[in-house]
Structures are given as C-alpha cells and as structure tokens.
C-alpha positions in Angstrom: -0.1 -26.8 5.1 -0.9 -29.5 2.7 -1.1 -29.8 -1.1 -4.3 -31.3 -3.3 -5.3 -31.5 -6.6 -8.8 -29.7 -7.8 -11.3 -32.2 -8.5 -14.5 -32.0 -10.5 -16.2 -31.1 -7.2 -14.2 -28.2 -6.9 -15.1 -26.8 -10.1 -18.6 -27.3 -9.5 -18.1 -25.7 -5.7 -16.2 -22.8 -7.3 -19.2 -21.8 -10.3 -21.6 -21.8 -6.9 -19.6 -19.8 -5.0 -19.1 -17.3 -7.9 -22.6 -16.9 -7.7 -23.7 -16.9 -11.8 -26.8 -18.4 -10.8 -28.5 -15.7 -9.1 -30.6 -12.8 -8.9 -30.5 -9.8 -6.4 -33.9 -7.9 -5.5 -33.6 -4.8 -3.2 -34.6 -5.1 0.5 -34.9 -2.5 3.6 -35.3 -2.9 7.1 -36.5 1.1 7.0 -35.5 4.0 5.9 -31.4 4.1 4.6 -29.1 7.2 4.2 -25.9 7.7 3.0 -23.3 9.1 5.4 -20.9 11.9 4.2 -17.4 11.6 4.7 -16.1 8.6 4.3 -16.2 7.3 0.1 -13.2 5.1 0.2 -13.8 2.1 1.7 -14.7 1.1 5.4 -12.9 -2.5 6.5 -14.4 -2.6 10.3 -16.8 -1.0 12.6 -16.4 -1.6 16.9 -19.1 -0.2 18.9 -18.3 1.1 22.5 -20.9 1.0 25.3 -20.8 5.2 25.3 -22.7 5.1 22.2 -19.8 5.7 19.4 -17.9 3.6 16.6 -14.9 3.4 15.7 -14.3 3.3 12.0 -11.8 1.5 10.3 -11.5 3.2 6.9 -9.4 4.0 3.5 -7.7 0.7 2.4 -8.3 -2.1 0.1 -5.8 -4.5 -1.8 -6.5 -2.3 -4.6 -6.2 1.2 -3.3 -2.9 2.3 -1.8 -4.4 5.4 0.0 -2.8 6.3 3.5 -6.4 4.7 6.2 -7.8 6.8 9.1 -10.1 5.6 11.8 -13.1 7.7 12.5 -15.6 8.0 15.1 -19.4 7.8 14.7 -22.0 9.0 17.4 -25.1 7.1 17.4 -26.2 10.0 19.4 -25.9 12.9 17.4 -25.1 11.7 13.7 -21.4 13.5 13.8 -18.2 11.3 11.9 -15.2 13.0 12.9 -11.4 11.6 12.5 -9.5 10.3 15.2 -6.3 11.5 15.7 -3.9 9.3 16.0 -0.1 9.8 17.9 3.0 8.5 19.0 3.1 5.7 16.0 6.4 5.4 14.8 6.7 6.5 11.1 5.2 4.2 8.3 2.2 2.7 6.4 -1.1 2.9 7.8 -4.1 0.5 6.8 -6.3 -0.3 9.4 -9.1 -3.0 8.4 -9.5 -5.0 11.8 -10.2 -3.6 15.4 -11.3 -5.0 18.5 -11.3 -3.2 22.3 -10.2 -4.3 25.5 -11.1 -2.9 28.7 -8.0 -3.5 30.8 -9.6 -3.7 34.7 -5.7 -3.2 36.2 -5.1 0.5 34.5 -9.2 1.7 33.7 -8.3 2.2 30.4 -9.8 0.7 26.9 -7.3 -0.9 24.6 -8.1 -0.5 20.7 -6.2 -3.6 18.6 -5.8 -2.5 15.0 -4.7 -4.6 12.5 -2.2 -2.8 9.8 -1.9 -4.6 6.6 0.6 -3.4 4.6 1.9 -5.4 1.4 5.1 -7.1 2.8 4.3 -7.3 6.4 0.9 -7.1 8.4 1.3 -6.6 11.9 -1.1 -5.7 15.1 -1.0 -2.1 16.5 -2.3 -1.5 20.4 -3.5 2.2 21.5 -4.8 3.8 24.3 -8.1 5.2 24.1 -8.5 8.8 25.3 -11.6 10.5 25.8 -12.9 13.9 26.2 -16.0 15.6 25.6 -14.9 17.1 22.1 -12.4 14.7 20.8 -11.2 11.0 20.9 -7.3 9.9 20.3 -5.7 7.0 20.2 -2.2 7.4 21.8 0.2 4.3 20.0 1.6 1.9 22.8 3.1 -1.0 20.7 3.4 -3.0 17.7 3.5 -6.4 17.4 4.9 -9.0 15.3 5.4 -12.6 14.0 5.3 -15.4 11.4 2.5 -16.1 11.6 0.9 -12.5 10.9 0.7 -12.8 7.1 -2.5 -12.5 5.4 -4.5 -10.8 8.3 -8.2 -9.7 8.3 -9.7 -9.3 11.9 -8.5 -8.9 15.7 -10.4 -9.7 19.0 -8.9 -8.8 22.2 -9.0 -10.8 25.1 -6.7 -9.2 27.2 -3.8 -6.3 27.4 -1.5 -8.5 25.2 -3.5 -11.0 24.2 -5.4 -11.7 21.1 -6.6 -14.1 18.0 -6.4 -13.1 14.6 -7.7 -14.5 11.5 -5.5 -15.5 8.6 -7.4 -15.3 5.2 -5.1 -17.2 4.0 -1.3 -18.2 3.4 0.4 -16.4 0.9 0.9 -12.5 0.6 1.8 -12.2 -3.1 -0.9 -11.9 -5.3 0.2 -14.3 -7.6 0.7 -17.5 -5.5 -2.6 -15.7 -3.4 -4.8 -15.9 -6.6 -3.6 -19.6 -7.2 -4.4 -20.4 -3.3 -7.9 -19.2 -3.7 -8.9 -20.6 -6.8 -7.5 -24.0 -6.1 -9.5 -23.2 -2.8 -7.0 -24.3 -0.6 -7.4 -24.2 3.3 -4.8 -22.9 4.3 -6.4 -19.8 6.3 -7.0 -20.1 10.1 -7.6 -18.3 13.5 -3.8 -17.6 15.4 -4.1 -16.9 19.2 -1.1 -14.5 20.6 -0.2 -14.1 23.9 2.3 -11.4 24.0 5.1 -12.4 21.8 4.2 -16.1 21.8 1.6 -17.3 18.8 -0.1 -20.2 17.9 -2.4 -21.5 15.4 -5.8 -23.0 17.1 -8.2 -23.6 14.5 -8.4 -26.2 12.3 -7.0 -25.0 8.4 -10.2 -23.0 7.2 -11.0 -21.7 3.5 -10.3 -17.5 3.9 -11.7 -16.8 6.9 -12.5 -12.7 7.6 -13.9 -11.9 10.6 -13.8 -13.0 14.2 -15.7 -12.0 16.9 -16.0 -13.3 20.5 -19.3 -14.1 22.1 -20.4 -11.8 25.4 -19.9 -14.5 28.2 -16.3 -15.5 26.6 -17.5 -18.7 25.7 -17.6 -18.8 22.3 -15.9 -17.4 19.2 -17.4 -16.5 15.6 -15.7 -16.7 12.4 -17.2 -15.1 9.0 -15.9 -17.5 6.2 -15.8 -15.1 3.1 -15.4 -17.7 0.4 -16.9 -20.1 3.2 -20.2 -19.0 2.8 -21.1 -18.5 6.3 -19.9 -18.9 9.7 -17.9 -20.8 12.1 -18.8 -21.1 15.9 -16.0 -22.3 18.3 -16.0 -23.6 21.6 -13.1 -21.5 23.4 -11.5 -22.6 26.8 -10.9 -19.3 28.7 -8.3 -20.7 31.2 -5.9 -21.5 27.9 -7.5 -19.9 25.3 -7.8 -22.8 23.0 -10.7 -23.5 20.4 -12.5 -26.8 20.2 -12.2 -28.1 16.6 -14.3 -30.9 17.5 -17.3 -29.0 18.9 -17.1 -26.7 15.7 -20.3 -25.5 14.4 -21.2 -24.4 10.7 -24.0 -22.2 9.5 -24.1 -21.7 6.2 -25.8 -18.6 4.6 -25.3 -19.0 0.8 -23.2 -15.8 0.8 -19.4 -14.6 1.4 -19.7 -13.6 5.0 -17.6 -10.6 5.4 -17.0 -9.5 8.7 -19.3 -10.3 11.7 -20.4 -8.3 14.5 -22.3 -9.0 18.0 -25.0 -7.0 19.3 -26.1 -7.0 23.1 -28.2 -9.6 22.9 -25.0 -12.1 21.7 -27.1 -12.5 18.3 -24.9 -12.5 15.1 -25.2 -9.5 12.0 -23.1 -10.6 9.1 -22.4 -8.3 6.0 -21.9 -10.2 2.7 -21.4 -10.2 -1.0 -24.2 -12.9 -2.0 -22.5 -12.7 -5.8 -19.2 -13.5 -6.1 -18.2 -12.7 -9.3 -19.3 -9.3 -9.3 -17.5 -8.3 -5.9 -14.2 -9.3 -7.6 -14.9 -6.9 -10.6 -15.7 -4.4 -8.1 -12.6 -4.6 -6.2 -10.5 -4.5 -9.8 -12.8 -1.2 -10.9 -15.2 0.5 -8.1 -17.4 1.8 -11.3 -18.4 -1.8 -11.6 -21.2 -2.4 -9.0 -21.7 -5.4 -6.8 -24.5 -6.2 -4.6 -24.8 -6.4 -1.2 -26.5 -8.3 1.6 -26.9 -8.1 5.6 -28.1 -11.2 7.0 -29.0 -11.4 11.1 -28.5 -15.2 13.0 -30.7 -14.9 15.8 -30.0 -17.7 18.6 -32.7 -19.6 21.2 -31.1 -18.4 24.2 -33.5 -20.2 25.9 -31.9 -23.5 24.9 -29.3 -25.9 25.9 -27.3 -25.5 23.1 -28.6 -22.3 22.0 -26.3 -22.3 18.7 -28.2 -25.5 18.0 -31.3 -23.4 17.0 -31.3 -20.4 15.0 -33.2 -18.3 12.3 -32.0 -16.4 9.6 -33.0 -12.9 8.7 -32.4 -11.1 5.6 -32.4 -7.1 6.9 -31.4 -5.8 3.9 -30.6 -6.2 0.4 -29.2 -3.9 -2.6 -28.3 -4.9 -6.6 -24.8 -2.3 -6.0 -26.5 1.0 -6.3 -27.1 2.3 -3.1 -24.2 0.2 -1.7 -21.7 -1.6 -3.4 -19.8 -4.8 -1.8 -21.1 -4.3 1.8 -17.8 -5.0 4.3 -19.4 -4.9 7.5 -22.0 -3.7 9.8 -23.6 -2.9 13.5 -26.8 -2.9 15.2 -27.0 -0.5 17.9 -30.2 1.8 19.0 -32.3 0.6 16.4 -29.5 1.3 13.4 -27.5 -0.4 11.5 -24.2 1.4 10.2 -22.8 -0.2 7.1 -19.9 -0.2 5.2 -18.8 -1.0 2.1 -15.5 -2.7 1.0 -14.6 0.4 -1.7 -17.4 2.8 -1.2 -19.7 4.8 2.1 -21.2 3.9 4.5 -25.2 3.3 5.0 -26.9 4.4 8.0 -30.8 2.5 8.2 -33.4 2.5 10.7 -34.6 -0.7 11.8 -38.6 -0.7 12.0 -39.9 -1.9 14.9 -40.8 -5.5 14.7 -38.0 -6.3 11.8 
C-alpha cells in the first residue's frame, strides 16, 4: 500500500467521475415490473441452472437492518425467503454470493459474503432442495486479514475462493479520505482454505467479480473504475495475470457483474455519481440507473479483443433508484437496486 499526493489530474478525474456533466433519458429493453417483497436493498443476484436466484438482500453501509437471502423462480414469478440454520449467533449482511458445485459430495456450495462494521468475513452453506422450499444449512466461517472491505465472492472450489477488496480501510472516516484521494488500494484476494493472498494488481474500489464459464478468465466491475477488468487466471495455481490485464471502460460505476450462458458480460451501474452518493445518505433522493450488456466475438482469437456495448436499459431514479446488479436468464433480466426493489423486464426479441 503506497501513499501519493492528488494532482490536478485527479481533480479533474474526480468532477468526471461525479458525473455533473450529464443527462439521463429513460430506456427499456420491454416491458419492466416491479417485484413485491423485497424494498430494502438487493446487493447480489446468482442464478442456478434449475431456473431460480438467489437473492442477496437488506443491507447497505447506511441501513443496519438484519439481511435475508431469497429465492426467485424464473418459472413461476414466486420470491420466497430462504431459511437459513445452523449459523452461529450474530450479524447478518449478505451482499456477495457465488455457488460451487462440489463433484466429491453432489452437493452445491453457496459462498456468502457477511459484511459487518468491524469485521467482514465469508460464510459457506449447503444448499438443500425440495420441491416446496430451499435452505441453506451453515457449514463454516471463514476469516483473515486480509477480509476487510469486501464486496463479492466467486467460488472455485469447496474451500477455495477470490474476493474483492473495495478498498483498504473499514472506518468511514479514513474510507471517505481513501476514496476521494482515489487511492488504489482495493484488489482481488484468492483463499485457499485458511491461506490468502492478494493477486491482482492494487485497483481503484473494485465490486464485483465474476469468473468466465471455461475457468479461464475472471471479471472485475470497477465501481469508481468505470468499467471492467478482465484477467487471465491460471487454473493449476489460481493466479491472475496482471500483465495480460484487459480494461473496458463504460463511462459508468460498474456495480456488480454477472455472466450469462453465453459467457457475455451484464453490468449494473450508477452512470451519475454524485447522485448515487446522495441516495445512499437519504433513499428519498433518487439516482439513476443503467444496465449495460458487453457482448464478446467468440468467434475470435482473442475474443475479449472485440466487443460491443449495449445499453439495455436506462431510468432517471424513478422506476429504479441506484441499480446494484442484475441477470439475464429466459429472456429477463432481474434487477436490483442498491437501497430499493427489484425490476423484473422482458427482453424483446432482437434487443
């Protein structure tokens, strides 16, 4: 971690990033509902292959409200709460997941990141599944150091895992002078079991992480980054290749960043900066929002090499405030919002 001085060019970078300059028209990919039951914030969506969500909800730096993960059926339309047992006793924020399908036992792992004020931590579950009801039974917690200012999980095996560090310090106060001196001082940890390392190069608050289908690659959403990393990862050590780093920048704060089946990218954003952070300081305050999709030549050598940019949809903070994160499955996108619902829209054909 090293120390710099602002320069001019980092008050000019900061006024861009704040977004003064710019104007917000509404957009829709089709027709958009708002879902009933959740109206306090969703942090993280993960899609299963059995055609349901999992629902990271309830928790922002600004609202101390005991989280929940519920479960959406792309099927039927039903949200219900999971239940959640065998945890030991304590504060509850979930606002990361990732699964892991663990060939030894047949069972699917569920990583949750809990970020709590003194001391985030990861939290592994079994998944159960019946035909009425889905529980997560608690099978460990884990720990270090390293775990302090945590955003986003991805598994990559029964105890092993990256997770991204938005940034350094916990505190708000020495947090609000590390982001507006925009110090790098985030990054992507990999743990294996008890063991954790840093294996990123130092990186501006990064939020989401996301791991490509074939293993090969892994995707960070830089919030004040505006946009997205793409690393190289070595699956016999797990390590990421700074050097063959790739940047796409979207103009926006990329929130957190999902995959669909066809390994292209959705990002949810906040394209004005300054009116997300009066919305996290008073939900009455609206701030727009903004789902961008990166579609890759597959067809390519280097198919992150060439890519196009979609704008699916678009909102001034009416319908939904400070979009979070979002999902494309069966011709839908779910969305959430940082402090508010989530959005359910159909995706015309062609879009």
């Amino acid at each position: 971690m090293g120390w710099r001085w602002r320069s001019d060019a980092d008050e000019v970078s900061l006024l861009y990033i704040m977004g003064y300059h710019k104007y917000i028209y509404k957009h829709r990919p089709g027709n958009c509902r708002k879902l009933a039951g959740i109206d306090n914030g969703v942090q993280d969506i993960e899609v299963f292959l059995d055609g349901f969500a999992l629902v990271a909800s309830g928790y922002s730096r600004t609202n101390r409200r005991t989280g929940s993960i519920r479960a959406y059926n792309f099927t039927t339309g039903n949200l219900t709460k999971v239940a959640v047992s065998g945890r030991p006793q304590g504060e509850f924020h979930p606002i990361g997941l990732s699964k892991y399908r663990n060939r030894a036992t047949g069972k699917t792992q569920v990583f949750v990141v809990n970020q709590n004020m003194f001391k985030d931590s990861i939290e592994i579950f079994d998944l159960h599944q019946d035909a009425s009801k889905l529980q997560l039974k608690f099978l460990r917690q884990m720990q270090d150091f390293q775990m302090r200012r945590m955003s986003d999980v991805q598994a990559v095996g029964p105890r092993q895992f990256y997770f991204t560090n938005e940034g350094y310090h916990k505190d708000f106060p020495m947090h609000q002078i590390e982001h507006y001196m925009m110090f790098p001082w985030g990054g992507v940890v990999y743990c294996d079991g008890d063991v954790c390392r840093q294996v990123s190069n130092p990186l501006y608050e990064p939020s989401g992480i996301q791991l490509s289908p074939d293993g090969r690659f892994i995707y960070i959403s830089m919030l004040y980054g505006m946009g997205l990393q793409i690393y190289s990862r070595d699956a016999s050590d797990n390590l990421l290749s700074a050097q063959s780093a790739q940047v796409i920048n979207l103009g926006s704060l990329v929130d957190k960043v999902s995959v669909d089946g066809r390994g292209n990218l959705w990002a949810a954003s906040h394209p004005v900066a300054h009116k997300l952070k009066s919305h996290l300081d008073d939900r009455r305050n609206k701030a727009p929002s903004q789902i961008l999709h990166v579609k890759f030549d597959h067809n390519a050598a280097s198919p992150h090499k060439k890519y196009e940019v979609f704008e699916m949809y678009s909102d001034d903070g009416m319908e939904l405030s400070a979009s979070s994160v979002v999902v494309f499955r069966q011709s839908k996108l779910l969305i959430g919002s940082r402090r508010g619902h989530m959005l359910l829209c159909e995706v015309q054909a062609g879009r």
